[in-house]
C-alpha positions, -999 to +999 in steps of 0.1 A: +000+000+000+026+022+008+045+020-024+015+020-043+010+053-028+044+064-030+052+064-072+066+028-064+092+037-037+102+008-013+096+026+022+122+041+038+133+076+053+137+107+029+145+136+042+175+146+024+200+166+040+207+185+012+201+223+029+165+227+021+137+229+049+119+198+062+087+196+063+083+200+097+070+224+124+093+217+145+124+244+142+153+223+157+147+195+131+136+222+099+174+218+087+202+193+081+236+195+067+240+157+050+218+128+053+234+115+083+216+145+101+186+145+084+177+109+086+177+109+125+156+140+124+130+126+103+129+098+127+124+124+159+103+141+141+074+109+134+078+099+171+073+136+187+041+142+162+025+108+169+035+111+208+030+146+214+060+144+232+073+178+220+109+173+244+121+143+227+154+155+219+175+152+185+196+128+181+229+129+165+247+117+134+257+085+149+223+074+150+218+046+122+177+049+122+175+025+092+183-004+116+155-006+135+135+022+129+121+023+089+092+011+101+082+045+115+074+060+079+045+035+070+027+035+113-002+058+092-006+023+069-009+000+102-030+012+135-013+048+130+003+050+166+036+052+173+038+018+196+030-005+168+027-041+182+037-060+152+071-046+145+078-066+177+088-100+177+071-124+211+099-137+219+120-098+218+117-100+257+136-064+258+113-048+238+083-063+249+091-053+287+098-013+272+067-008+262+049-023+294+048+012+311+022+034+293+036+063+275+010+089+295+031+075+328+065+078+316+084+101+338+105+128+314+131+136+337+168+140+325+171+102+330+151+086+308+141+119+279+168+108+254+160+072+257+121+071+252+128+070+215+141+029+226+109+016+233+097+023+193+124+002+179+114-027+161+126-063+170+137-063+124+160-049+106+154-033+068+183-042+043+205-013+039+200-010+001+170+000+004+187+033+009+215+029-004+230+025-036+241-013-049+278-002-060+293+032-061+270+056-085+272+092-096+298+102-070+276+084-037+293+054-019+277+024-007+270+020+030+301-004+042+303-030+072+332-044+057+357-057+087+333-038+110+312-050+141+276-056+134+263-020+143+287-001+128+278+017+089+302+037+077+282+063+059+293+089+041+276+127+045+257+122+016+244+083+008+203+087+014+188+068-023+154+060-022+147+030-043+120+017-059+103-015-059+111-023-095+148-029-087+143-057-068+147-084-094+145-111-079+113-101-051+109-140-041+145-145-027+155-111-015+152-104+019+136-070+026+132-072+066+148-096+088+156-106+123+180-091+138+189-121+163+177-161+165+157-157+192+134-189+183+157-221+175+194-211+188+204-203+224+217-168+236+202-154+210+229-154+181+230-128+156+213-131+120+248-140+101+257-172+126+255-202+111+236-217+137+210-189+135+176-193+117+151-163+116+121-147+103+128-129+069+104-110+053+110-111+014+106-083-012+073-106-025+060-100+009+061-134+019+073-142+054+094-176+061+119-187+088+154-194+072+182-205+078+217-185+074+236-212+067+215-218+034+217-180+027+242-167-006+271-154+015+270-115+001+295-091-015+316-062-007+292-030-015+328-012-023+345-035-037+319-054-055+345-076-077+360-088-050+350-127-045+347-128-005+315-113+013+312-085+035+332-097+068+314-090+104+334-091+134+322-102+168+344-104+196+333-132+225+351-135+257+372-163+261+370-174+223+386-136+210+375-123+174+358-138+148+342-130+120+311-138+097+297-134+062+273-108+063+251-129+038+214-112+035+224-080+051+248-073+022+239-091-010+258-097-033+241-073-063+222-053-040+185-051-050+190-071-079+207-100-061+195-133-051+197-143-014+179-180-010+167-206-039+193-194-063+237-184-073+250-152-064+246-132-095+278-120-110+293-088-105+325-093-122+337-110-093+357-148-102+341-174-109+345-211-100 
């Protein structure tokens, strides 16, 4: 319904921060200089209007809102409140116990003000391209995890693309939204890219499966998209030191047109066996 509405676009944040006003009333988020500003003030701003919570404060340019937070730009296509039970999974026992306390008796003391915006995350993640581009294009970079840990996107000031439906090629076996953790089959929760893991993936045909990683395309290097070896995640454990993981689903290989269950990688010059 959404993209239907919106000329086809996949939903996602676009307030560009390009210099131009928001559309917003409120003054402190009107203007943005690049998209890592502008993004997080789009996200404040759909929280304070569908709160009233006027004092919610900014955040900054190290908020990645993309992660768990895209779902904020379609609440007027589900029950149109800002707590929006089904962006939580039943078994996300830290959101779940967030949202116990009713917003009307939350206490906005100095504490707790910068952290209401927590308890409207959503238990899954949206694929970072869609809003981003596949490979570098027209002088914007990919968003890169490359060798990072799992919550770290280098961004650069300007990378905001808002994509379209129509790229997706392959709708049945791209993932669109995803768990972030296996908080069903595997214990202590494991992240998405663990082998072990198996989650809930919503796919860009809007069907919704549980799947395993370990039969999931292993994913490319956004900049460096010849390169044969996926996107490397690190995770450091105590008493077992650094390891790291392909980032499979989160970074496919191809972007929107690539293929991440029931089918090869698609090629993107990379070598083939």
């Amino acid at each position: 319904m959404y993209s239907s509405d919106q000329r086809g676009y996949i939903a996602g944040f676009s307030w560009k921060g390009d210099g131009r006003p928001a559309p917003t009333k409120y003054e402190d988020l009107r203007f943005a200089t690049g998209d890592q500003n502008s993004v997080p003030n789009q996200a404040i701003d759909i929280i304070r209007s569908k709160t009233g919570f006027d004092t919610i404060p900014p955040e900054d340019r190290t908020w990645y809102a993309h992660l768990f937070y895209t779902h904020l730009v379609f609440l007027d296509y589900l029950s149109g409140n800002a707590e929006e039970g089904v962006v939580i999974c039943p078994s996300d026992r830290t959101l779940l116990e967030r949202v116990q306390i009713p917003i009307a008796e939350l206490s906005f003391d100095k504490f707790n003000i910068g952290t209401v915006r927590l308890r409207f995350a959503s238990s899954y993640e949206t694929s970072p391209v869609t809003h981003s581009v596949d490979v570098a294009f027209g002088g914007i970079l990919p968003i890169n995890q490359h060798n990072e840990t799992a919550t770290t996107f280098n961004r650069e000031p300007t990378y905001l693309v808002n994509r379209r439906a129509a790229e997706v090629t392959f709708p049945a076996s791209k993932a669109h939204m995803f768990e972030t953790f296996d908080r069903h089959f595997a214990s202590r929760n494991p992240y998405f890219y663990r082998p072990e893991s198996r989650v809930g993936v919503l796919l860009h045909d809007a069907s919704v499966s549980m799947r395993d990683t370990k039969d999931a395309n292993p994913g490319f290097q956004p900049r460096n998209p010849t390169a044969p070896g996926p996107t490397l995640i690190r995770e450091s454990t105590a008493g077992v030191g650094v390891q790291t993981y392909p980032g499979v689903f989160r970074w496919t290989r191809g972007g929107l047109r690539g293929i991440d269950f029931g089918g090869r990688e698609i090629n993107t010059g990379q070598p083939q066996n």
